[in-house]
C-alpha positions as CSV (number, residue, x, y, z in Angstrom):
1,X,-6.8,27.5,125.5
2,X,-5.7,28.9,122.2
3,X,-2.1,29.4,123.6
4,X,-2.5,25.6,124.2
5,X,-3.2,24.1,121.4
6,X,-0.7,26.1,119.2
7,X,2.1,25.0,121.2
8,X,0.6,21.5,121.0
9,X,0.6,22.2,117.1
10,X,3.3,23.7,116.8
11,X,5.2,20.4,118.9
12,X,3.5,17.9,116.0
13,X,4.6,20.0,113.1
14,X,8.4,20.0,114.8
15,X,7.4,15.9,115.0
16,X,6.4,15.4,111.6
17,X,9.4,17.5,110.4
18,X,12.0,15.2,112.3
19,X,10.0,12.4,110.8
20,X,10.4,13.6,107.0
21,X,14.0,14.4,107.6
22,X,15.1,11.0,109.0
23,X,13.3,9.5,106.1
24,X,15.0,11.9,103.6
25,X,18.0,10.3,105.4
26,X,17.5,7.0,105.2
27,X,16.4,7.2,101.4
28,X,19.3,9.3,100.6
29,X,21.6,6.4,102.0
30,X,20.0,4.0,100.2
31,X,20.1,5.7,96.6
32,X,24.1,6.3,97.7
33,X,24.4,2.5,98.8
34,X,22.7,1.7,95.1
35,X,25.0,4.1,92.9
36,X,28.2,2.6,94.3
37,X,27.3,-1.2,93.9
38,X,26.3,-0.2,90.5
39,X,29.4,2.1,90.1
40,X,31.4,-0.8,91.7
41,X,30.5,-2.9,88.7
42,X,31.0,-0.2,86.3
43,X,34.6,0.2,87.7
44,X,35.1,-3.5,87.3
45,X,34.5,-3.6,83.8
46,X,35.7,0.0,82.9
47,X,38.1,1.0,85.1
48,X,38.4,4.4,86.8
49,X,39.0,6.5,83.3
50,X,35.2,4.8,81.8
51,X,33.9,5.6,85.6
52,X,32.3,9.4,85.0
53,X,29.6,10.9,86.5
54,X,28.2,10.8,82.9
55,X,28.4,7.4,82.7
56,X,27.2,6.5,86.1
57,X,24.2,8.6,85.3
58,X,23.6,6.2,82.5
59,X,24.3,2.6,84.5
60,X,21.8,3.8,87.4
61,X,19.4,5.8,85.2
62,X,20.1,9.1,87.6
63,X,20.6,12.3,86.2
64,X,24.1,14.0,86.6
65,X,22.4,16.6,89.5
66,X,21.2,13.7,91.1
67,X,24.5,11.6,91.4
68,X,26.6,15.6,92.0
69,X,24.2,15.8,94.9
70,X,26.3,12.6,96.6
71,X,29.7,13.1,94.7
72,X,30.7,16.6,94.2
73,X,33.4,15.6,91.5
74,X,34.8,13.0,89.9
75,X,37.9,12.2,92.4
76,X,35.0,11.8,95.1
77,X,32.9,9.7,92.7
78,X,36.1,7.0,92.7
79,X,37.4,7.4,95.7
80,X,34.4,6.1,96.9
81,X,34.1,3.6,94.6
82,X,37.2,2.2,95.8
83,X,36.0,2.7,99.1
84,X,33.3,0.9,98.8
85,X,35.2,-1.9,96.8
86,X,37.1,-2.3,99.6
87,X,34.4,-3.4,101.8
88,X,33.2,-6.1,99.6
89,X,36.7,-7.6,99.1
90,X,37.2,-7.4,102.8
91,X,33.2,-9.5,102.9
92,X,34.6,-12.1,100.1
93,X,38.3,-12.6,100.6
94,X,39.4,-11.3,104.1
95,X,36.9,-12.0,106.5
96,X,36.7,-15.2,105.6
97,X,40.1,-16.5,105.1
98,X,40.8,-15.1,109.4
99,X,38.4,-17.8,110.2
100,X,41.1,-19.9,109.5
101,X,43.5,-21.4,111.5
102,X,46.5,-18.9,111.9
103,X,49.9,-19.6,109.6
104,X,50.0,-21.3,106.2
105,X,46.2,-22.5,106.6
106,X,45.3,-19.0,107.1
107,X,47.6,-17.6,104.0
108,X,46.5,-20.4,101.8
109,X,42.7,-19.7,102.4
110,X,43.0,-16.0,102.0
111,X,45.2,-16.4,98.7
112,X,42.4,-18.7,97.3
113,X,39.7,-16.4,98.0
114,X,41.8,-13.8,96.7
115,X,42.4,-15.0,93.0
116,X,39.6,-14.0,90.9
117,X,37.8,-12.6,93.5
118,X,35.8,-10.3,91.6
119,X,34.1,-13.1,90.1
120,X,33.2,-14.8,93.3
121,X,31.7,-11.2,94.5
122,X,29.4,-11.1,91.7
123,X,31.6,-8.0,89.3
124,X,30.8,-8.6,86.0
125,X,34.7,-7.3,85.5
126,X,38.3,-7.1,86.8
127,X,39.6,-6.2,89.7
128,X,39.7,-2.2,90.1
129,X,42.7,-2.3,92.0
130,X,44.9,-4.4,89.8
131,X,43.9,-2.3,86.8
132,X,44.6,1.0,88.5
133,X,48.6,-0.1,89.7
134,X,49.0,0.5,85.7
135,X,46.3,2.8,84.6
136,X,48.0,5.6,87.2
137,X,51.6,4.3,87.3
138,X,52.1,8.0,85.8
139,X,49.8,10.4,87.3
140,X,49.3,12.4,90.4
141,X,46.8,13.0,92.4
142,X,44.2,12.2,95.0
143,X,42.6,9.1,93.4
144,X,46.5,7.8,92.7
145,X,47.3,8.2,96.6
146,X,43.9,6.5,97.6
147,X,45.2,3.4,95.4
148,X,48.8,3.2,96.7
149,X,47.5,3.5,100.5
150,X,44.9,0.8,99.6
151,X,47.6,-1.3,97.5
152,X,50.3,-1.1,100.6
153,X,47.8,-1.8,103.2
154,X,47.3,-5.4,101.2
155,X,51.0,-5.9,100.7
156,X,51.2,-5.4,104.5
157,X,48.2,-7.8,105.5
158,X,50.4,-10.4,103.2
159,X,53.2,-9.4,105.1
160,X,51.7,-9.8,108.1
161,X,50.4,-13.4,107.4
162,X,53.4,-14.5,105.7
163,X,55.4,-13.8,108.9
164,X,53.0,-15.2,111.2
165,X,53.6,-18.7,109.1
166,X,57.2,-18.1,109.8
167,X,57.1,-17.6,113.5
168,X,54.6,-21.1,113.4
169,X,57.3,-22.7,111.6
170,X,55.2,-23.4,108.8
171,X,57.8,-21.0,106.4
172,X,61.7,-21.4,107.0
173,X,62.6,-18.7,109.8
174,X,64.9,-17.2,107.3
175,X,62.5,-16.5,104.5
176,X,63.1,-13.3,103.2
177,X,59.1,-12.0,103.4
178,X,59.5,-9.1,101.4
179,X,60.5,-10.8,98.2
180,X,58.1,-13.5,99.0
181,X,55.0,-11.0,99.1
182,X,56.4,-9.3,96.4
183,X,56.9,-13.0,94.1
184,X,53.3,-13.4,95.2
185,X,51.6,-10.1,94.0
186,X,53.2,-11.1,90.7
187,X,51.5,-14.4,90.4
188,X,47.9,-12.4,91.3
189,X,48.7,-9.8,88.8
190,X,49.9,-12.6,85.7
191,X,46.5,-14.8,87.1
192,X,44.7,-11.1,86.5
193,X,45.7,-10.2,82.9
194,X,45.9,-13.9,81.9
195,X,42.1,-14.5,83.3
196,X,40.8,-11.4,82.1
197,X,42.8,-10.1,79.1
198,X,43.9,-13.7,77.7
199,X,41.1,-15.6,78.8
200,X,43.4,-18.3,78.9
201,X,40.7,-21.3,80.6
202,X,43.8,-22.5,82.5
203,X,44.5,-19.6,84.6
204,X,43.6,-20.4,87.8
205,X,45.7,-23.8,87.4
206,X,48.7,-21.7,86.5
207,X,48.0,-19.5,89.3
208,X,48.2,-22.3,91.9
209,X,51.3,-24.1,90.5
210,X,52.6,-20.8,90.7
211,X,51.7,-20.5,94.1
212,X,52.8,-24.1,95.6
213,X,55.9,-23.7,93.4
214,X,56.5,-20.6,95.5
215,X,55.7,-22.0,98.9
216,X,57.8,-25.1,98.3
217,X,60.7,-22.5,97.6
218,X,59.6,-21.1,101.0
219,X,59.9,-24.4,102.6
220,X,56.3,-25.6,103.0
């Protein structure tokens, strides 16, 4: 009988152990989950030189152990960060602009949701991206590569669209795309620094005259 009833103990304690680990788990994803949405705004307004695990300590009220015991350096701390930025653009600007109907519509919509976007996903800053192509034009390094793969992967999405509105017919057949996505990313970074830096009230208008200017070259 006492053989019994240890094994039957010693089965609950193995239960309640599983049970106290999976809830370790679940809190533990749910601190990470809260550090990079605060991080995320801290990047916003910062950048990635103001984002340090210092810092973040100080936004989330964590100590530094704490917030090392989910990013074991600074590089991780941003590369997720940008990770995780990437999601919530994708929830704002991407996602809902597909739900469009394919060619210019679809361009159009995700170009909209795209300008000031930051704004419209609740940052209190900037976008972290746009403020990165300049803050690591001259460095090296892991963070730099994670922004140039994130950077070309966006050029190619616009890419993509813009030559799906050609093939529709909606663009002339012999638009040259590349300079067209290029011309674009210029208008979002002048709408950027003229939004955030200059605070000039009439970016956005400039932005889209900008814009249909550009599409009537492209033979909207």
């Amino acid at each position: 009988m006492r053989g019994g009833s240890g094994g039957a103990d010693a089965g609950l304690f193995k239960h309640d152990r599983s049970c106290y680990y999976f809830a370790m788990g679940i809190q533990g994803r749910a601190t990470r989950q809260r550090i990079l949405h605060e991080g995320l705004d801290l990047l916003s307004e910062a950048g990635l030189s103001g984002v340090t695990l210092g810092a973040l300590a100080e936004q989330t009220h964590m100590s530094k152990s704490g917030l090392f015991a989910h990013f074991r350096s600074k590089d991780d701390l941003q590369m997720a960060l940008l990770e995780h930025m990437a999601e919530v653009s994708a929830a704002h600007v991407v996602r809902p602009a597909m739900g469009s109907a394919a060619g210019l519509t679809r361009l159009k919509a995700l170009v909209d949701n795209w300008l000031g976007w930051t704004g419209k996903a609740g940052l209190s800053g900037g976008c972290p991206v746009a403020a990165a192509l300049f803050e690591l034009d001259d460095s090296e390094g892991p963070v730099r590569s994670k922004v140039l793969g994130m950077e070309s992967y966006w050029r190619g999405l616009l890419m993509g669209l813009t030559r799906e509105a050609m093939e529709l017919g909606h663009l002339r057949a012999d638009l040259d795309a590349e300079q067209f996505v290029w011309e674009l990313c210029g208008i979002y970074l002048s709408h950027h620094a003229s939004l955030r830096f200059l605070r000039d009230a009439r970016s956005d208008e400039r932005a889209q005259i900008a814009f249909r200017a550009l599409l009537k070259r492209a033979g909207e």
